[in-house]
Biopython code that builds the backbone (N, CA, C, O; Angstrom):
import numpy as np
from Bio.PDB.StructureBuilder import StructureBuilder

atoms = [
    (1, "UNK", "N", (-8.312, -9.459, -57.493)),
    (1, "UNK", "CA", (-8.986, -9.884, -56.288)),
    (1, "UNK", "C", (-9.701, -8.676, -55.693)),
    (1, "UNK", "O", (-9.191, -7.655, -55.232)),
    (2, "UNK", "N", (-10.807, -8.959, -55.784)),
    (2, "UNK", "CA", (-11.812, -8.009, -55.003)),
    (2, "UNK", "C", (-11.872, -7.925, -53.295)),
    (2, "UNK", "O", (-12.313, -8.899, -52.685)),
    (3, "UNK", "N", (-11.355, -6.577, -52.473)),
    (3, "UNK", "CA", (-11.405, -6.674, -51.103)),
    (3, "UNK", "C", (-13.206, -6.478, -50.948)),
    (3, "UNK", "O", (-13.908, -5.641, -51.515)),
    (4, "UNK", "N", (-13.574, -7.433, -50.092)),
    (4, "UNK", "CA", (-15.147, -7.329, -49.711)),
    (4, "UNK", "C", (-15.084, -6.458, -48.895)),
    (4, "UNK", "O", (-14.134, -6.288, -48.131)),
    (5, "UNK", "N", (-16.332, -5.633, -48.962)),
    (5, "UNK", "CA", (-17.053, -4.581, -48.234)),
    (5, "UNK", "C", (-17.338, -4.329, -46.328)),
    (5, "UNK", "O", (-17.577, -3.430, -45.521)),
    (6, "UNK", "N", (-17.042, -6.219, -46.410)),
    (6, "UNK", "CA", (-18.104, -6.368, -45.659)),
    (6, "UNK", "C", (-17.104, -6.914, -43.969)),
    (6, "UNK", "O", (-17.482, -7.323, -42.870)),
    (7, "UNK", "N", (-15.552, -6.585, -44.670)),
    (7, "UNK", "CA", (-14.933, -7.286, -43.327)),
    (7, "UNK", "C", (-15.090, -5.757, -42.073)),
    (7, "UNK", "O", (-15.588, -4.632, -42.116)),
    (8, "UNK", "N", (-14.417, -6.499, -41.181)),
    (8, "UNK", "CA", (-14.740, -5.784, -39.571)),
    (8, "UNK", "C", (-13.114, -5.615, -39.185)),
    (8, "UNK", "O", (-12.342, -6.537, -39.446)),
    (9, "UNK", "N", (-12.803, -4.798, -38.763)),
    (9, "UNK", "CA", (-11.955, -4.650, -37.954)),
    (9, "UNK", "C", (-11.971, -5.114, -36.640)),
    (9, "UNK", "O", (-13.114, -4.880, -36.247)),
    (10, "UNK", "N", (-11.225, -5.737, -35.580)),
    (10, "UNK", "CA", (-12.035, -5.798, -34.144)),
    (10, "UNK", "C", (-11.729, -4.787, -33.485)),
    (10, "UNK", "O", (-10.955, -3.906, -33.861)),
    (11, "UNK", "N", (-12.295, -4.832, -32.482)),
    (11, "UNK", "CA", (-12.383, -3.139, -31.657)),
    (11, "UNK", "C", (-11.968, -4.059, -30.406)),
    (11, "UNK", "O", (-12.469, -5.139, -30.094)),
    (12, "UNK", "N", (-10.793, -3.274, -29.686)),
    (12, "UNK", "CA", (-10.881, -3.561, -28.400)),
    (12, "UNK", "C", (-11.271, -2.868, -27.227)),
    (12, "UNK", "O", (-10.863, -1.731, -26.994)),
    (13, "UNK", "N", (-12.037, -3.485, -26.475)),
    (13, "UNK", "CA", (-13.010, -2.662, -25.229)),
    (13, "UNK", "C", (-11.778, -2.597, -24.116)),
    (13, "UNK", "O", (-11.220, -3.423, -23.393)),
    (14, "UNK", "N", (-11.700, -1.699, -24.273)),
    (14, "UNK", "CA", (-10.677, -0.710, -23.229)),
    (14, "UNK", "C", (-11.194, -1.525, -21.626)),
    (14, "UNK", "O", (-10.371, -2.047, -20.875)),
    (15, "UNK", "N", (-12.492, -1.488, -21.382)),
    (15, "UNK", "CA", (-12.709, -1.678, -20.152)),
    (15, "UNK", "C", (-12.336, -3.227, -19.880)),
    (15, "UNK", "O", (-11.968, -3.570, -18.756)),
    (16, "UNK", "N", (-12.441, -4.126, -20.913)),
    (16, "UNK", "CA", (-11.934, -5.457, -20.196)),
    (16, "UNK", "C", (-10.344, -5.621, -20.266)),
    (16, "UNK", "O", (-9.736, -6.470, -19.615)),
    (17, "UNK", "N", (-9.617, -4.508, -21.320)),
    (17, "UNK", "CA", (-8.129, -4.685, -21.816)),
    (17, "UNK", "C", (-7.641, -4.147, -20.655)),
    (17, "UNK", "O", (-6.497, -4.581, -20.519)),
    (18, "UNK", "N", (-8.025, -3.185, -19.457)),
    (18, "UNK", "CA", (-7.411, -2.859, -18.651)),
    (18, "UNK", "C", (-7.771, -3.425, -17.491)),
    (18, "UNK", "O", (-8.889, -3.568, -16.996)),
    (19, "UNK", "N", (-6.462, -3.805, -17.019)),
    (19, "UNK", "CA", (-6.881, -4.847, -15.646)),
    (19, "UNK", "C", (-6.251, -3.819, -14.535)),
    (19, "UNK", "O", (-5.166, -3.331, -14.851)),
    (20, "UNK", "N", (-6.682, -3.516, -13.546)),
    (20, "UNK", "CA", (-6.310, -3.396, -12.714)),
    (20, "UNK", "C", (-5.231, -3.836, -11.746)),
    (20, "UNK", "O", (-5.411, -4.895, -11.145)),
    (21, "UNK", "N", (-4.083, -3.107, -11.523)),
    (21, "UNK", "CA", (-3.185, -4.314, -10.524)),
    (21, "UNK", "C", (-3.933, -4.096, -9.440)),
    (21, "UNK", "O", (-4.601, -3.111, -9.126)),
    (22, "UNK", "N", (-3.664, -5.610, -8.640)),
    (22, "UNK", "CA", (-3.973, -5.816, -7.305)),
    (22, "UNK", "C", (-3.462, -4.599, -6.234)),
    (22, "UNK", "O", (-2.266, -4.419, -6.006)),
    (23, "UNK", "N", (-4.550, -3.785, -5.606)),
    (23, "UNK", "CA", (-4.207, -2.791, -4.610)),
    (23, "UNK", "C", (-4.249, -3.293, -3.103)),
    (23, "UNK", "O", (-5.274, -3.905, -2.801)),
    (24, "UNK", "N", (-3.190, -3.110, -2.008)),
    (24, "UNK", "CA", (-3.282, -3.355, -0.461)),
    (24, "UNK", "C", (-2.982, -2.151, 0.341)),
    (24, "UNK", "O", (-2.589, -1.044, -0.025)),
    (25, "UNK", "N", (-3.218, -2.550, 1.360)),
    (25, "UNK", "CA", (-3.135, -2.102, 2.735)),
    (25, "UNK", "C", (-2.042, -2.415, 3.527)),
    (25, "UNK", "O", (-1.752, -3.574, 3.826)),
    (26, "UNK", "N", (-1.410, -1.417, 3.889)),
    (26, "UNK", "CA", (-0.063, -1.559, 5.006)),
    (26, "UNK", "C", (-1.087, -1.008, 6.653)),
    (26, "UNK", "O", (-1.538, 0.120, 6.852)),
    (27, "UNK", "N", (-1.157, -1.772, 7.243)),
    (27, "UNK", "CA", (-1.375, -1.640, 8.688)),
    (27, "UNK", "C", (-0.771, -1.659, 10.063)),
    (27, "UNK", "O", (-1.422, -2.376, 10.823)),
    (28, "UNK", "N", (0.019, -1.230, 10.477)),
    (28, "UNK", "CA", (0.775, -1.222, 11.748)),
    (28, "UNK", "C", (-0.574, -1.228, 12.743)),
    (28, "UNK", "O", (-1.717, -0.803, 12.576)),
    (29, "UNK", "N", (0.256, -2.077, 14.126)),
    (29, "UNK", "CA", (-0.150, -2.860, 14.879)),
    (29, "UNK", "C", (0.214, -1.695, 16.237)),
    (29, "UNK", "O", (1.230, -1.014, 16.372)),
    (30, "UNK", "N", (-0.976, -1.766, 17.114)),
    (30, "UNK", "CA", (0.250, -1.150, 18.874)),
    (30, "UNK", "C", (0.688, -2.565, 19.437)),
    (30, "UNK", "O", (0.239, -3.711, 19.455)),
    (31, "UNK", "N", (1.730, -1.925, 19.858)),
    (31, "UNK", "CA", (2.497, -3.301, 20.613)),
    (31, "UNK", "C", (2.509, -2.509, 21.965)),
    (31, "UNK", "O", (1.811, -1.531, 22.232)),
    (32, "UNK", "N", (3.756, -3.332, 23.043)),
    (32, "UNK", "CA", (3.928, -2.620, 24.043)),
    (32, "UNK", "C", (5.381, -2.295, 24.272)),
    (32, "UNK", "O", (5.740, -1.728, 25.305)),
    (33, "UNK", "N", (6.103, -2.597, 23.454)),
    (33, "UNK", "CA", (7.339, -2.464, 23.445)),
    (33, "UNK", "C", (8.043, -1.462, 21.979)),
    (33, "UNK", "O", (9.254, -1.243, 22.000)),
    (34, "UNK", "N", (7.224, -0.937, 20.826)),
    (34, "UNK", "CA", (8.138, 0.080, 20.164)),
    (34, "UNK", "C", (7.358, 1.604, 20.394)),
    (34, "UNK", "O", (6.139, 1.772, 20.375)),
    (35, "UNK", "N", (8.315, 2.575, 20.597)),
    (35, "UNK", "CA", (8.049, 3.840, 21.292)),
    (35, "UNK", "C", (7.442, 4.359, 20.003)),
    (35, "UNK", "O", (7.671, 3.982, 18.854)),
    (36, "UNK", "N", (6.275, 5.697, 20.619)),
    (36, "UNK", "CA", (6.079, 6.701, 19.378)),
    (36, "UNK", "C", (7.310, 7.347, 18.456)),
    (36, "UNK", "O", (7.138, 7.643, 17.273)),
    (37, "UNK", "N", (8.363, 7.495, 19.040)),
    (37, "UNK", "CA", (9.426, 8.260, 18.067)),
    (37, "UNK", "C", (9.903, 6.748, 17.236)),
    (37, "UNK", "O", (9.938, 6.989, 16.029)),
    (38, "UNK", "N", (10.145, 5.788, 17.425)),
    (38, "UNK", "CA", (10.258, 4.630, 16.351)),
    (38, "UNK", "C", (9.494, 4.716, 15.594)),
    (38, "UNK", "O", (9.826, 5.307, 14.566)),
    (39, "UNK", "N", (8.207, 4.228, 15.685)),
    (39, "UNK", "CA", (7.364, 4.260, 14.624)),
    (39, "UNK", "C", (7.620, 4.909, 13.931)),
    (39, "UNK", "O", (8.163, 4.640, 12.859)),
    (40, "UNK", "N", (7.179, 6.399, 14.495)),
    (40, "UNK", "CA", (7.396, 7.596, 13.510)),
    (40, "UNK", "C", (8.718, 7.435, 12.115)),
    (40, "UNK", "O", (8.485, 7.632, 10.922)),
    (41, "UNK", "N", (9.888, 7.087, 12.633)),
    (41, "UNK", "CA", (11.111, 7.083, 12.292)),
    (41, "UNK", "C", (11.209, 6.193, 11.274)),
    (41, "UNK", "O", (11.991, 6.308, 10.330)),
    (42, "UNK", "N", (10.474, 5.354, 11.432)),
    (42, "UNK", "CA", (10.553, 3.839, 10.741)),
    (42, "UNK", "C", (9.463, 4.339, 9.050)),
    (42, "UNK", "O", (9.956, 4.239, 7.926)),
    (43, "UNK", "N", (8.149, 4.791, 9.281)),
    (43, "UNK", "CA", (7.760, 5.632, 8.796)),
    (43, "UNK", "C", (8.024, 7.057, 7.772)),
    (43, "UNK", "O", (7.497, 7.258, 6.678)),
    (44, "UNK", "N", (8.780, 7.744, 8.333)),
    (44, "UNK", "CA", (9.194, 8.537, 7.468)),
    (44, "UNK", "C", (9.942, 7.908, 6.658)),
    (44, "UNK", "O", (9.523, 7.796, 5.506)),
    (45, "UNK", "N", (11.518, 7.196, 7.075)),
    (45, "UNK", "CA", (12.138, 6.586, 6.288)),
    (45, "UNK", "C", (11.943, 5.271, 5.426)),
    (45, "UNK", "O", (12.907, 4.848, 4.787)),
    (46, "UNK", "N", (10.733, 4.615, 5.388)),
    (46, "UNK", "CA", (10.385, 3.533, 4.747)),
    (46, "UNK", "C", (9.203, 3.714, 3.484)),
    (46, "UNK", "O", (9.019, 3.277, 2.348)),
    (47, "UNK", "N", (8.689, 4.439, 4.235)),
    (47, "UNK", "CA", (7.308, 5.096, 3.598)),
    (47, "UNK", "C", (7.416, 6.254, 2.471)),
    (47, "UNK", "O", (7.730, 7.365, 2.899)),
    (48, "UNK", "N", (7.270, 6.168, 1.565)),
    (48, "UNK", "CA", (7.304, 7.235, 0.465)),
    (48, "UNK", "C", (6.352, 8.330, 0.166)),
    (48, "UNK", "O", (5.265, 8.353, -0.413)),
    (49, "UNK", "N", (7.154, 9.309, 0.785)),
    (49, "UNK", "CA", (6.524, 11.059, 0.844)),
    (49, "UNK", "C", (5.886, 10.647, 1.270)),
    (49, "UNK", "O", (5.022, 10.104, 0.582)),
    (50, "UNK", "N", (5.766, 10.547, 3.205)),
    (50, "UNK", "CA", (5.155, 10.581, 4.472)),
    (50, "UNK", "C", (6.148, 11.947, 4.754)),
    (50, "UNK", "O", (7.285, 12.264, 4.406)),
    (51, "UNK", "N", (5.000, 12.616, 5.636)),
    (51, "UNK", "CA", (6.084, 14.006, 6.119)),
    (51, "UNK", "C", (6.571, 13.373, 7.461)),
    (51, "UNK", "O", (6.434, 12.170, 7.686)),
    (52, "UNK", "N", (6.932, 13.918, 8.012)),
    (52, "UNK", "CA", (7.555, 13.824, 10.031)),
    (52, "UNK", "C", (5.983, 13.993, 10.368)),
    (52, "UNK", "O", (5.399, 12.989, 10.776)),
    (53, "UNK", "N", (5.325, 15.095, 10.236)),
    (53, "UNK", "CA", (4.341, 15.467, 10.909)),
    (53, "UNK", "C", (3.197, 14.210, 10.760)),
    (53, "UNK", "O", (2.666, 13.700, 11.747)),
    (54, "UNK", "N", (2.969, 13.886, 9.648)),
    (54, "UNK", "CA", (1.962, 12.703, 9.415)),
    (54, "UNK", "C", (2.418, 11.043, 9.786)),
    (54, "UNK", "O", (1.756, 10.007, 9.719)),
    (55, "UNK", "N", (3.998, 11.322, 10.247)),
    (55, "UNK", "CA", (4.310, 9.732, 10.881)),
    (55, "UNK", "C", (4.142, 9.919, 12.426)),
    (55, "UNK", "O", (4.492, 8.919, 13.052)),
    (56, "UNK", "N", (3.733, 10.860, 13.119)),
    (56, "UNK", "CA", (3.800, 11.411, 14.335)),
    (56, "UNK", "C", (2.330, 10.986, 14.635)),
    (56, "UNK", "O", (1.902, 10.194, 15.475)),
    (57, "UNK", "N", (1.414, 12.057, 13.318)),
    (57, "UNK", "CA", (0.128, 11.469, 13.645)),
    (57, "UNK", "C", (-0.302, 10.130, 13.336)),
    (57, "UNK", "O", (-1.432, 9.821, 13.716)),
    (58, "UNK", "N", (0.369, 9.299, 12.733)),
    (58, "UNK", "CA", (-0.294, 7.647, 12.682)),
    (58, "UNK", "C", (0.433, 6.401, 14.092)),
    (58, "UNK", "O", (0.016, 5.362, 14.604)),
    (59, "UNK", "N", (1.538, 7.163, 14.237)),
    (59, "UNK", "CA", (2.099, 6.511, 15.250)),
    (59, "UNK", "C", (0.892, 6.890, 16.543)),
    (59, "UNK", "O", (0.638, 6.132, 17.479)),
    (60, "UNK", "N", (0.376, 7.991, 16.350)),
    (60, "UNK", "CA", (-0.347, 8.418, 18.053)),
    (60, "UNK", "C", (-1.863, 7.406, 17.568)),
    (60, "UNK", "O", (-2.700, 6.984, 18.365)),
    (61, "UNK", "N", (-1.871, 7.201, 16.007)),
    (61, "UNK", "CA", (-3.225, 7.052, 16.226)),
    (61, "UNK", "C", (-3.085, 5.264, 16.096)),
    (61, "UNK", "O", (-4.038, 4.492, 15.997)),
    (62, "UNK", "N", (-1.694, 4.911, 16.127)),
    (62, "UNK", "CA", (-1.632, 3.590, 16.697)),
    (62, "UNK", "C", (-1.514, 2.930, 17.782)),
    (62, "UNK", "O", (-1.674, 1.723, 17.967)),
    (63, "UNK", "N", (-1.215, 3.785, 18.538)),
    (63, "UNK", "CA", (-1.524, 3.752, 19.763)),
    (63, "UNK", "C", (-2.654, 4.181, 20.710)),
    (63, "UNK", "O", (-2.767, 3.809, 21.878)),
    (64, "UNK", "N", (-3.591, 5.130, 19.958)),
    (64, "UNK", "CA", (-5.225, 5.391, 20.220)),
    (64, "UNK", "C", (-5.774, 4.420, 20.139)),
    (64, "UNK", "O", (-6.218, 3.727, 21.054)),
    (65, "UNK", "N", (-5.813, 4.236, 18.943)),
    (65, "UNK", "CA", (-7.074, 3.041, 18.091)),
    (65, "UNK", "C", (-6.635, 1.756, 18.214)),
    (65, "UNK", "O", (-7.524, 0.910, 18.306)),
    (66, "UNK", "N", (-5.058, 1.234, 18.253)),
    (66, "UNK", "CA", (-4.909, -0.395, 18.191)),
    (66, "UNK", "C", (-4.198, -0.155, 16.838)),
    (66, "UNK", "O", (-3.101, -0.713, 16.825)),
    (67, "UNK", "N", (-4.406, 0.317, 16.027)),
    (67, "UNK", "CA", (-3.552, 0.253, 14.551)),
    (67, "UNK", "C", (-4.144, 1.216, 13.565)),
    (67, "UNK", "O", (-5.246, 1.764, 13.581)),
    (68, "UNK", "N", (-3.347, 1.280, 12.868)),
    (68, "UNK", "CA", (-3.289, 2.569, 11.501)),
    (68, "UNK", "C", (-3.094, 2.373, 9.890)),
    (68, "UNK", "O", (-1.919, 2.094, 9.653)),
    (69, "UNK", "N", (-3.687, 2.421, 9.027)),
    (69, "UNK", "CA", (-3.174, 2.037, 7.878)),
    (69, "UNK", "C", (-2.739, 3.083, 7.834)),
    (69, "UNK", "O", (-3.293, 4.132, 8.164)),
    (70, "UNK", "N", (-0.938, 2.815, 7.124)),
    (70, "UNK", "CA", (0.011, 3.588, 6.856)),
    (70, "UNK", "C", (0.635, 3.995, 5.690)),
    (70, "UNK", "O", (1.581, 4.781, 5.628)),
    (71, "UNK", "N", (-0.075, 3.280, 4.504)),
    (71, "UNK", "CA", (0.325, 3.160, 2.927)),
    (71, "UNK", "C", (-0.772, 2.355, 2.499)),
    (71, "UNK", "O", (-1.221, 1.434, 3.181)),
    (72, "UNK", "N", (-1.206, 2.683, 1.392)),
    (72, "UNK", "CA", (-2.016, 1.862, 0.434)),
    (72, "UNK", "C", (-1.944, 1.993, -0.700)),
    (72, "UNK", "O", (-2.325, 3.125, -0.999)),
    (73, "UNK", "N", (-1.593, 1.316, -1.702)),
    (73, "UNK", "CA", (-1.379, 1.016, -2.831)),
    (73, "UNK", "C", (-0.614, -0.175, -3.466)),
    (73, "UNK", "O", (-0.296, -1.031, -2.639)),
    (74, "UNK", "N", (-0.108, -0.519, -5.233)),
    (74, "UNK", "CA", (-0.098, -1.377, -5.111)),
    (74, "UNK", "C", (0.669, -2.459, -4.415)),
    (74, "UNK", "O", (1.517, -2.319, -3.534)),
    (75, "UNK", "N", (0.121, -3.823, -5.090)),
    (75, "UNK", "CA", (0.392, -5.328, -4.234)),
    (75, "UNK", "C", (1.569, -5.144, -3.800)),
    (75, "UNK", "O", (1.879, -5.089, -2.610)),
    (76, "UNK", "N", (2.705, -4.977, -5.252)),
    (76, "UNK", "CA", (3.903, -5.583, -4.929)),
    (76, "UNK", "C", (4.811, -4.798, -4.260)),
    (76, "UNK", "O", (5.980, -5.127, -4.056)),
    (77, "UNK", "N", (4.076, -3.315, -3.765)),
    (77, "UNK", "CA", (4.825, -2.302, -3.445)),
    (77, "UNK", "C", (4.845, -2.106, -2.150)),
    (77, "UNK", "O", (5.740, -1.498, -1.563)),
    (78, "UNK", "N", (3.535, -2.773, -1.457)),
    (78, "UNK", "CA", (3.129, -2.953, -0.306)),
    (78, "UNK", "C", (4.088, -4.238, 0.264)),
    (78, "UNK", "O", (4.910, -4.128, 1.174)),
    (79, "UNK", "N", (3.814, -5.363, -0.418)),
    (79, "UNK", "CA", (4.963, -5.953, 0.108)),
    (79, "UNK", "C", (5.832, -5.852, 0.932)),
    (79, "UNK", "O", (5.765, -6.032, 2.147)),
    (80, "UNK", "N", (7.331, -5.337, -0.181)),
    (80, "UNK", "CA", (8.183, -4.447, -0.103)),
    (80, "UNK", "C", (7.968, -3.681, 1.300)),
    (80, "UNK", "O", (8.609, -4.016, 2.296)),
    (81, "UNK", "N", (6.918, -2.513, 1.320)),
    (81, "UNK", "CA", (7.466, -1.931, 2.469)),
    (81, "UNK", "C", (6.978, -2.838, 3.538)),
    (81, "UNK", "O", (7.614, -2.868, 4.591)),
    (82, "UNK", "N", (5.832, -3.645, 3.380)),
    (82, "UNK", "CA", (5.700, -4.164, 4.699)),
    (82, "UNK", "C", (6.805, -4.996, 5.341)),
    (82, "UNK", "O", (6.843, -5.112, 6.565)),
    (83, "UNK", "N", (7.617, -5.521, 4.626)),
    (83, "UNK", "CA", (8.850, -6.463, 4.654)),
    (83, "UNK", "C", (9.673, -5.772, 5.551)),
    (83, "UNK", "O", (10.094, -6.292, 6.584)),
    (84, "UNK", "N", (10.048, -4.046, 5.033)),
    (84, "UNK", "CA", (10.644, -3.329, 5.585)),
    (84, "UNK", "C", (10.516, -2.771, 7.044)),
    (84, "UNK", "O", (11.404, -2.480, 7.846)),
    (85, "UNK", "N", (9.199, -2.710, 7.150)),
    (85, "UNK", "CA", (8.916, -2.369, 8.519)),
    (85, "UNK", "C", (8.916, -3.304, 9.196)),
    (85, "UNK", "O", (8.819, -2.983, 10.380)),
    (86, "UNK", "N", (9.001, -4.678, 8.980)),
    (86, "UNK", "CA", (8.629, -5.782, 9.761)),
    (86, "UNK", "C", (10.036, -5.932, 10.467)),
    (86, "UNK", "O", (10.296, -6.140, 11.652)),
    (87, "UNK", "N", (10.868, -5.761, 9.365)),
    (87, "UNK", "CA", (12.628, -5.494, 9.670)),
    (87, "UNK", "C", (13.147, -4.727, 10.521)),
    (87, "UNK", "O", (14.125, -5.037, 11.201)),
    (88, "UNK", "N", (12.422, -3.412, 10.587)),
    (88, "UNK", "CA", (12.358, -2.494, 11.865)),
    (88, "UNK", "C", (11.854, -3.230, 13.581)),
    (88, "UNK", "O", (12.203, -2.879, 14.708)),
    (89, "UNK", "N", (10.944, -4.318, 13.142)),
    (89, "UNK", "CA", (10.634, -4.566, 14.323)),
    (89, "UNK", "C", (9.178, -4.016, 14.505)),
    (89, "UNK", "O", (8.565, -4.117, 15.568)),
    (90, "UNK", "N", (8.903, -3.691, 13.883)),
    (90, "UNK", "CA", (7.429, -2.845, 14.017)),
    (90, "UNK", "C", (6.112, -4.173, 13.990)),
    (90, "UNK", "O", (6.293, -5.350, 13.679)),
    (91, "UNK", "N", (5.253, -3.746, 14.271)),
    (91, "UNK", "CA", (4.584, -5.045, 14.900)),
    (91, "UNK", "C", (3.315, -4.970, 13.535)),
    (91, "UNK", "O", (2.432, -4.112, 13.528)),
    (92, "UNK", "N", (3.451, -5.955, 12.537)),
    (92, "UNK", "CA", (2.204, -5.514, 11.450)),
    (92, "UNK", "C", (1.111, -6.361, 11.405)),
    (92, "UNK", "O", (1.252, -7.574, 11.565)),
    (93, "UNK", "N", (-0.068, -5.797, 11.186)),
    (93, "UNK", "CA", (-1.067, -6.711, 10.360)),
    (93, "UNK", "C", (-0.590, -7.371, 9.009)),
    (93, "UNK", "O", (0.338, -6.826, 8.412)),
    (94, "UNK", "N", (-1.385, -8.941, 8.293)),
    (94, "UNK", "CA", (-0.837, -8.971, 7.186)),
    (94, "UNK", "C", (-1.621, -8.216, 5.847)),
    (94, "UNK", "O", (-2.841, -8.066, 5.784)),
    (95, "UNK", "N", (-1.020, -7.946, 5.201)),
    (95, "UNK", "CA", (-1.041, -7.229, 3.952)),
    (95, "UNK", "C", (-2.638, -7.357, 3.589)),
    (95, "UNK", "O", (-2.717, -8.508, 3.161)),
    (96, "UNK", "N", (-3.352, -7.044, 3.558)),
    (96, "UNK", "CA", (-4.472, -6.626, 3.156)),
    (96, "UNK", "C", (-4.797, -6.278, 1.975)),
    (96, "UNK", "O", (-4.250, -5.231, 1.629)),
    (97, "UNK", "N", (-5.713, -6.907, 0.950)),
    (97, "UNK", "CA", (-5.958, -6.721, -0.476)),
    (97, "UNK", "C", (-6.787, -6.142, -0.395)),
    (97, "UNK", "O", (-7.525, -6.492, 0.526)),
    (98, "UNK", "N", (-7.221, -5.027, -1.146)),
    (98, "UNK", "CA", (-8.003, -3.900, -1.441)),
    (98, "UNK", "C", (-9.039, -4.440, -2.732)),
    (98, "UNK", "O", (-9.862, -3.669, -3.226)),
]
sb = StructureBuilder()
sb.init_structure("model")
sb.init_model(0)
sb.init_chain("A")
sb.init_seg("    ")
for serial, (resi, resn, name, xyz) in enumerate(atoms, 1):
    if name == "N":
        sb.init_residue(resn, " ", resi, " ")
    sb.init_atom(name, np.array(xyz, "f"), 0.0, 1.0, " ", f" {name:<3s}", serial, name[0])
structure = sb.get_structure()
């Protein structure tokens, strides 16, 4: 049996084989009832490698601006923490797809 010359291998295009996971947005809300040192607190400990110093500055700038995105990345991870902070009591926007 003769192998023909003429077969193809298929090639796979990297760019359609890789999908992207779904990326979001964690947004905290100002309320009028949780203090800057909560936030902050809630923040460091929920949030992964946030320093003290950078939960200090999103807490002030949630209370400047009205709200702060506080994490972004992926879907299911965002979730998760948003779940967590919501548990704190912290006042959130919902999850936001990127």
């Amino acid at each position: 049996m003769k192998i023909s010359e003429n077969l193809t291998t298929p090639v796979l295009d990297l760019k359609k084989a890789k999908k992207k996971y779904p990326e979001a947005r964690i947004i905290v809300l100002d309320d009028n009832f949780n203090t800057f040192e909560h936030v902050a607190i809630c923040l460091v400990r929920i949030i992964p490698r946030i320093s003290e110093k950078k939960s200090w500055l999103l807490a002030l700038e949630v209370d400047r601006e009205g709200s702060a995105e506080v994490w972004r990345g992926p879907f299911e991870q965002a979730e998760l923490y948003h779940q967590q902070l919501v548990s704190k009591g912290l006042t959130m926007a919902p999850i936001e797809k990127t």
